[in-house]
N, C-alpha and C positions, 0 to 999 in steps of 0.2 A: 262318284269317282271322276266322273270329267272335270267337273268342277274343281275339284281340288289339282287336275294336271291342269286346267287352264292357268288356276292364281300360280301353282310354283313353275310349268312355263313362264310366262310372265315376270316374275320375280326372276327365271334365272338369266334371261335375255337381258336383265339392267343392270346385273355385274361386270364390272372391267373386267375382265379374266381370259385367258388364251382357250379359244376351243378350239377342237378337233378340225383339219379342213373340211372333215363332210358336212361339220352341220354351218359353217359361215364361206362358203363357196358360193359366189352368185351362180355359178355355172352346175351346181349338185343335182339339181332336176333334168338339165338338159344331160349332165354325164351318166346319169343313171338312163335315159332314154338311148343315149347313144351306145352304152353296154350291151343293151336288148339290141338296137338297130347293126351290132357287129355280128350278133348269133344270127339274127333272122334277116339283113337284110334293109335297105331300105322301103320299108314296105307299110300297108296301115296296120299290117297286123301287129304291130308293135304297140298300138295304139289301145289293141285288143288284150297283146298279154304284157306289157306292162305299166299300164294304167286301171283298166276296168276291172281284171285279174286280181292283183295285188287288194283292190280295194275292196271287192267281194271278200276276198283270204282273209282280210281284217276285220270287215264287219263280223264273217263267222264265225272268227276266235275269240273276238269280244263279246260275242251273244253266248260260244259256250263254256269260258272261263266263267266261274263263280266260286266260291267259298271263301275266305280269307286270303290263301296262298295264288287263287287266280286272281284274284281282284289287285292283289302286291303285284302281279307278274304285269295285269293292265298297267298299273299306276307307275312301272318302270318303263315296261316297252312303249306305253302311251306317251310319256314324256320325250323319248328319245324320239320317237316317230312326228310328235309335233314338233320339235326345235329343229330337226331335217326339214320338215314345211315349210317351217317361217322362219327360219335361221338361228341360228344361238348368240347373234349381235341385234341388240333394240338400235330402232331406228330411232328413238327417243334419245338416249343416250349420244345415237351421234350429234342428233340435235341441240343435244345441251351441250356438247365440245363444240360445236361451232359458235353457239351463241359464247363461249368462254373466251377463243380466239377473239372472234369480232369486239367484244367490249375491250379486252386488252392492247385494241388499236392493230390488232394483226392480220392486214387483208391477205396476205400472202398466203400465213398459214390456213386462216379460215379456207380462201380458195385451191389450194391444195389438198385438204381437207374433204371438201364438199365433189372433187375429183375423184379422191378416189374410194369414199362411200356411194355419192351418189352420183358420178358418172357424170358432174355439170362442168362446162367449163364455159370462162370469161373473166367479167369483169366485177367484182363482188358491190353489190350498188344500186348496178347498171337493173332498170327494169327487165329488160329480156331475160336477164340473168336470174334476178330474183323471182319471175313465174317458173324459169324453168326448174329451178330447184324446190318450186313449192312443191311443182307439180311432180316432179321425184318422189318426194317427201309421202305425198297421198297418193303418189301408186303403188309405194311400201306399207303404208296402212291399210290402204284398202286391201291389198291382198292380205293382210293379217285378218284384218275385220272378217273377210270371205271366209278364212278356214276356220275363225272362232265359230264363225255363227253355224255352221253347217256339223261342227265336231257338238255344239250342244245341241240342236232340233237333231241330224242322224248316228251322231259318232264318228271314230275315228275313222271310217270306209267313206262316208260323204267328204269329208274336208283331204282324206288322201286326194280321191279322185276329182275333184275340184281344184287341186290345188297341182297335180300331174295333168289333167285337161290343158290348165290353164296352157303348163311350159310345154304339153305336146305342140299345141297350135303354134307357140312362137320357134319352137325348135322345128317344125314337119315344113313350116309356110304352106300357103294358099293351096300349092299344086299338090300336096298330099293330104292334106285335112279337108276331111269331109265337112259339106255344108250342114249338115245334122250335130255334129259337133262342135262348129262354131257355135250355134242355138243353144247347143245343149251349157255352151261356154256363158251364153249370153241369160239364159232361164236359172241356172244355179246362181249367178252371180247379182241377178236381180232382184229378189227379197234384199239380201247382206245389203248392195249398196243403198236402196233405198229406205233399210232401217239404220244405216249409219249416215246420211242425211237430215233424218227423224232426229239422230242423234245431237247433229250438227245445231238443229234447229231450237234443242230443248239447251241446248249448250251455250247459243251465239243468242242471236237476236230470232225469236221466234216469230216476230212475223211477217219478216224482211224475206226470210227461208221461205215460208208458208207463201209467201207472195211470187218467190220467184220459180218455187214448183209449179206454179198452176198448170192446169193440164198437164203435167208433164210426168205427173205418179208414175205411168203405167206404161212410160215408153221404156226399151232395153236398154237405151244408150248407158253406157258405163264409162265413158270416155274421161282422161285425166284433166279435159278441160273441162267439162263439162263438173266435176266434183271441186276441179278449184274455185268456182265460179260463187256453187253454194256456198264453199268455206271463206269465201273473200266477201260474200254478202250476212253471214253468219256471224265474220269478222267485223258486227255496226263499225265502231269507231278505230278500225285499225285496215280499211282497205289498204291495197297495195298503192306506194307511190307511186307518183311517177316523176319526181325528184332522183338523182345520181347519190345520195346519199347512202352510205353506209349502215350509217347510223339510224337513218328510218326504214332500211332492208331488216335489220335486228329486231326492230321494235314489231315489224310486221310474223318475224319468223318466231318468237318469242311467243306473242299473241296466238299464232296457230298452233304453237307446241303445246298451250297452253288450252286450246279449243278441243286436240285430241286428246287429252289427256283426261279434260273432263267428260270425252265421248267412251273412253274408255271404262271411266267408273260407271254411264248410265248401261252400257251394255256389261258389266260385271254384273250390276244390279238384276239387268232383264234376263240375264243368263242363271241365277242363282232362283228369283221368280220361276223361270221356266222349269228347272229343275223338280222346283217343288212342288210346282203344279204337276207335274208329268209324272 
């Protein structure tokens, strides 16, 4: 049953189609935290009941639905409960309208565009420009990759609460997030990014990856540079310019759409394996 809400999430996130504001709201994690925080309070207890709460409540709904008619009720409320996680707009898709703009010779649109999905703004070309919207780009995946992988190894309770963790910490800041919770932020997210590296690797150039992890398996870092570094060494013949070109911005953004997407089918694969093992 996961399996099958992962491929038609998935599928439904690459439709052009008008969703509901709850589920394509950049702000839907933080405003649901912020509902808890009017009733209780600015406080961690928030952190307690509507984060770790919730995601207990789901894991034990989905351990004791079964039959036909429970397994339909997963397969509805599961879908709905992952595209609230990871939105019901693919970041793919945006990426393919900007690569549409761009080749039509429309820097405007493209950067206007790249504004107001991924929050970049400048000079579309310009190097600065083009890491900062890579690295947009792969802290939208990665956190996808994070909830895929934790909703197939625990279900829908690990990828809730991994993926509520995540927007506590950026919604609470420092002075109210406990330092156990950062860990706990930095330990859940640590298998995911380092098997969507694995990913990167079997994807790009295998031993360029392999060379540039060394030592470094088993450090937490999870950082957006640190992931664009892999995908731009993974990327052999299509590193980032450093040429004002447009048109070699494209060829690099193209390449990388083109690097997740094939990361996407090896972790379909690992996920459908897992399944069937387990």
């Amino acid at each position: 049953m996961k399996f099958l809400v992962l491929i038609l999430v998935l599928g439904l996130r690459r439709l052009d189609t008008s969703w509901p504001y709850w589920l394509v709201s950049p702000q839907r994690h933080q405003g649901w935290l912020q509902q808890w925080s009017n009733r209780l309070g600015q406080g961690r207890r928030v952190w307690w009941l509507a984060v770790l709460l919730p995601a207990l409540l789901i894991y034990l709904l989905t351990c004791w639905l079964d039959g036909f008619w429970g397994q339909l009720l997963v397969l509805a409320v599961g879908m709905a409960l992952m595209l609230w996680l990871v939105g019901g707009q693919s970041e793919f898709r945006h990426v393919d309208e900007l690569l549409v703009r761009g080749r039509m010779n429309d820097p405007d649109g493209f950067a206007a565009l790249a504004t107001d999905e991924f929050d970049v703004t400048g000079t579309p070309g310009d190097p600065a420009y083009q890491s900062a919207l890579t690295e947009k780009i792969l802290a939208r995946e990665q956190q996808l990759f994070i909830a895929i992988f934790w909703l197939v190894v625990l279900g829908f309770g690990a990828a809730f609460l991994v993926v509520l963790n995540r927007a506590w910490l950026a919604w609470a800041g420092e002075e109210q997030a406990n330092s156990w919770q950062v860990r706990l932020d930095g330990w859940l997210c640590w298998p995911a990014n380092k098997l969507l590296v694995l990913s990167m690797a079997l994807a790009g150039d295998f031993t360029a990856v392999m060379e540039k992890m060394r030592g470094q398996w088993l450090r937490l870092d999870h950082s957006g540079q640190g992931l664009q570094e892999v995908a731009n060494v993974a990327l052999e013949d299509a590193q980032v310019q450093q040429g004002g070109s447009l048109s070699a911005a494209l060829d690099h953004l193209e390449s990388l759409q083109g690097l997740l997407l094939r990361c996407v089918a090896i972790w379909l694969i690992l996920s459908a394996l897992w399944i069937i093992v387990i």
